[in-house]
VEXDREN-2710 file (C-alpha; in Angstrom, 1 decimal):
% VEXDREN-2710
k/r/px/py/pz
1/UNK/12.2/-27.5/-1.9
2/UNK/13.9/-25.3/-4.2
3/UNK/17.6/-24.1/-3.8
4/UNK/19.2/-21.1/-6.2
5/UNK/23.1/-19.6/-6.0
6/UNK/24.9/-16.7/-8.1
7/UNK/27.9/-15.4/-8.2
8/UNK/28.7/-12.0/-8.9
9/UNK/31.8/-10.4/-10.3
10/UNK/31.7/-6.7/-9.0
11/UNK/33.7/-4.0/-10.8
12/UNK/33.8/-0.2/-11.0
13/UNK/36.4/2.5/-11.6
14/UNK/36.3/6.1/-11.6
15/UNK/39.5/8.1/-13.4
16/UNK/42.4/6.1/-11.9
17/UNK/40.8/4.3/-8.8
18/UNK/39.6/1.1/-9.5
19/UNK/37.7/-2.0/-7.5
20/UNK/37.2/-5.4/-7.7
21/UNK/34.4/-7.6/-5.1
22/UNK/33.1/-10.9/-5.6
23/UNK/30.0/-12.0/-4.6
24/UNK/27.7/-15.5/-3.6
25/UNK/24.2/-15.2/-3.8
26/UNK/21.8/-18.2/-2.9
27/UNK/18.6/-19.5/-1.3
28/UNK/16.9/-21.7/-0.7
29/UNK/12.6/-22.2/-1.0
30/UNK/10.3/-24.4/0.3
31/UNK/6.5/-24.7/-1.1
32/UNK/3.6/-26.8/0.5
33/UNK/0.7/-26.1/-1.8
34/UNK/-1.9/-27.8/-0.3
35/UNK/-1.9/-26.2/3.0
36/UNK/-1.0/-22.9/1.1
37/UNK/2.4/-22.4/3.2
38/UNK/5.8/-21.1/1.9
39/UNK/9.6/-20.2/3.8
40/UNK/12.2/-19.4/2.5
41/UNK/16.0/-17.6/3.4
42/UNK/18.6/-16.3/1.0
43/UNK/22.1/-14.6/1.8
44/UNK/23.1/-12.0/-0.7
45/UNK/26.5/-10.3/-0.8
46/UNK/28.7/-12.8/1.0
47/UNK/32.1/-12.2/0.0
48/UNK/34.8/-9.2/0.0
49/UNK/37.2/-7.3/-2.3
50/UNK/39.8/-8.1/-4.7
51/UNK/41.3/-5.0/-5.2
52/UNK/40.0/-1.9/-3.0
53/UNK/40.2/1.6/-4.2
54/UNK/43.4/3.8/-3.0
55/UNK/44.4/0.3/-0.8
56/UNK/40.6/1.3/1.4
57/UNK/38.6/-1.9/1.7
58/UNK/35.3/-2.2/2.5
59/UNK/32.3/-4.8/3.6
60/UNK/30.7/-5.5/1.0
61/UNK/26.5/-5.2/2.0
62/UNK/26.0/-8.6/3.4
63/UNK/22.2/-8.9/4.1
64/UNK/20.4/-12.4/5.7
65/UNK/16.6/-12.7/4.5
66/UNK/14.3/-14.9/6.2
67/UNK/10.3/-15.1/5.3
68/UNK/7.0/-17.2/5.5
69/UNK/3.9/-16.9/3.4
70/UNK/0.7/-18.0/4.5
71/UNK/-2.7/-17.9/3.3
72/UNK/-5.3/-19.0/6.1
73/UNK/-8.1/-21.0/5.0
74/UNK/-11.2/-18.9/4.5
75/UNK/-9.4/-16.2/4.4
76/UNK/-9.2/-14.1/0.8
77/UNK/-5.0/-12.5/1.4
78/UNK/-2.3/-14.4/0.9
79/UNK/-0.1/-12.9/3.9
80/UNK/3.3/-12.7/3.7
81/UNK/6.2/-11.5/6.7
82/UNK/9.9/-11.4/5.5
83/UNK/12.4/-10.2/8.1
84/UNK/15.9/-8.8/6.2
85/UNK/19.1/-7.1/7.3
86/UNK/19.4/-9.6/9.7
87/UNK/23.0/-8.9/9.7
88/UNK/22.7/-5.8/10.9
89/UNK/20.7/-4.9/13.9
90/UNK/21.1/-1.2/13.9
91/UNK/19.1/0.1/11.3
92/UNK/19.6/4.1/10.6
93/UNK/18.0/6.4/8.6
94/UNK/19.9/9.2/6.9
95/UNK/20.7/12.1/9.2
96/UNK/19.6/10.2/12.6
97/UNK/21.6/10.9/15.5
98/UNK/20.5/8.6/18.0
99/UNK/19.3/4.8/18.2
100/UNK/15.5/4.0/17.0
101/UNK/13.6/3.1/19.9
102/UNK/13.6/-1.0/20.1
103/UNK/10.2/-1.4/18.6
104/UNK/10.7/0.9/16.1
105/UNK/14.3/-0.8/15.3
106/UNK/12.6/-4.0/14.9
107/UNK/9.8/-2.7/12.9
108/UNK/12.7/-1.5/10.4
109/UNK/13.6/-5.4/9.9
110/UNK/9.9/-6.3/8.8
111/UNK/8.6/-6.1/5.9
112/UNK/4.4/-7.2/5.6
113/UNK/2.7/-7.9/2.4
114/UNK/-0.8/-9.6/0.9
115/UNK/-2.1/-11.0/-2.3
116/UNK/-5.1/-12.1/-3.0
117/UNK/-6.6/-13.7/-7.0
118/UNK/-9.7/-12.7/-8.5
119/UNK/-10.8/-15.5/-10.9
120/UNK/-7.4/-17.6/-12.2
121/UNK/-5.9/-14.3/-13.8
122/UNK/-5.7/-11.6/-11.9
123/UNK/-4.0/-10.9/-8.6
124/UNK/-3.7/-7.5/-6.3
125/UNK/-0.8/-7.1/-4.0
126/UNK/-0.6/-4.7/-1.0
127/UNK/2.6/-4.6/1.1
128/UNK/4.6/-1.9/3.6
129/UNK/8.1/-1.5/4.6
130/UNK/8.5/0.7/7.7
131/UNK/12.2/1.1/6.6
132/UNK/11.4/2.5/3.9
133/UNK/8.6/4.7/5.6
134/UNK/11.1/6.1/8.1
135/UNK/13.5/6.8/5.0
136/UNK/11.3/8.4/2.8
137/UNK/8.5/10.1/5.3
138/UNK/8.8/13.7/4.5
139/UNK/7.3/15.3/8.1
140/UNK/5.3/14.3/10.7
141/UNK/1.6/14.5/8.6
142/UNK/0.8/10.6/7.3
143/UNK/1.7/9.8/4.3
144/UNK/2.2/6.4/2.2
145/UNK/5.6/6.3/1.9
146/UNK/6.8/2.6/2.5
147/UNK/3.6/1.3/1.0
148/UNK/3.0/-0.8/-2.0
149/UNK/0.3/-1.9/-4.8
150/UNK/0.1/-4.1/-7.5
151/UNK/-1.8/-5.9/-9.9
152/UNK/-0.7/-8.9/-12.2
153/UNK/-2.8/-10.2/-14.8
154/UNK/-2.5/-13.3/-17.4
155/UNK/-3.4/-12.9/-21.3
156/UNK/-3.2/-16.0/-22.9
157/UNK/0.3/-17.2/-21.6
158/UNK/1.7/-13.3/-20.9
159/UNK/1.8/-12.6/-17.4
160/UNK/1.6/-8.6/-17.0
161/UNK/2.9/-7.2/-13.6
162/UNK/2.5/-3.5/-12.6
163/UNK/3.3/-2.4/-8.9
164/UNK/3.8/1.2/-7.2
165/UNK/5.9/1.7/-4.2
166/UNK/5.5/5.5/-2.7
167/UNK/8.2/7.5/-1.4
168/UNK/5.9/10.2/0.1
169/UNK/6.4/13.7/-1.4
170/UNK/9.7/12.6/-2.8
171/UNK/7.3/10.3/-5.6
172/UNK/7.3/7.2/-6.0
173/UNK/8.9/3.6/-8.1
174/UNK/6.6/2.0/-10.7
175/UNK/7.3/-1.4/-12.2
176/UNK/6.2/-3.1/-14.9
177/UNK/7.1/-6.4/-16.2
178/UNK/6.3/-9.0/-18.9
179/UNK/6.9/-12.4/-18.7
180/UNK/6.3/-15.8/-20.2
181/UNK/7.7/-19.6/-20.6
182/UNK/9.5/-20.0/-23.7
183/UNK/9.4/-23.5/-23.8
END
């Protein structure tokens, strides 16, 4: 079991109007590697303002995270399902009148993924967010908006990460990181 918190000082000011949050930030993880099973929750956001701008205060974008990870045996994905916004049942695109039908409301709280190694140093990830789909969708015609790839590879002790999340015809997010232990 594996438990994290932050705290975040939030500041921004534009010409006179100024505004002050702060922020928790925690979780907490639990791994079972030999039965290749993982769970975890976190809480982002939880707290309020200090000082609002013009005396207007505002929520600040609470969001409750729950998700498992699971590889089945004989089975090559790692599968992952992590359920966010909890806080917030209603889940809206930009521009949308009326309520998302229930299934498609729920769908808008999921978020599916997969990973699976080849050899010790190489994984490829695969994951979608119908959120982000029903954000970023540009007409009726399929497209791969809300959809993810990746690939991580180890050199040595340098872990390379490189993912790709499309946004349809509006392009896309690519990611690359380097990391490494230091001691």
């Amino acid at each position: 079991i594996y438990a994290g918190a932050g705290f975040d000082i939030i500041h921004s000011s534009y010409a006179e109007y100024k505004s002050t949050a702060l922020a928790l930030t925690g979780g907490i993880f639990y791994q079972d590697t030999t039965s290749h099973f993982s769970a975890g929750i976190a809480i982002r956001n939880l707290g309020g303002q200090l000082y609002a701008f013009d005396d207007r205060r505002e929520p600040l974008p609470l969001d409750i995270s729950a998700g498992i990870t699971k590889k089945p045996e004989a089975f090559p994905f790692q599968l992952s399902l992590t359920l966010r916004h909890l806080t917030d049942w209603d889940l809206r695109v930009f521009g949308e009148s009326g309520k998302p039908t229930f299934f498609n409301n729920i769908m808008r709280h999921v978020f599916f993924g997969g990973e699976t190694y080849l050899g010790d140093s190489v994984a490829l990830r695969l994951g979608y967010d119908h959120y982000l789909h029903e954000q970023a969708k540009t007409g009726s015609d399929f497209d791969l908006a809300g959809i993810s790839i990746g690939i991580g590879f180890t050199v040595r002790n340098i872990t390379f990460d490189f993912s790709r999340n499309s946004y349809s015809k509006l392009g896309g997010l690519t990611r690359l990181s380097i990391k490494t232990n230091l001691l």
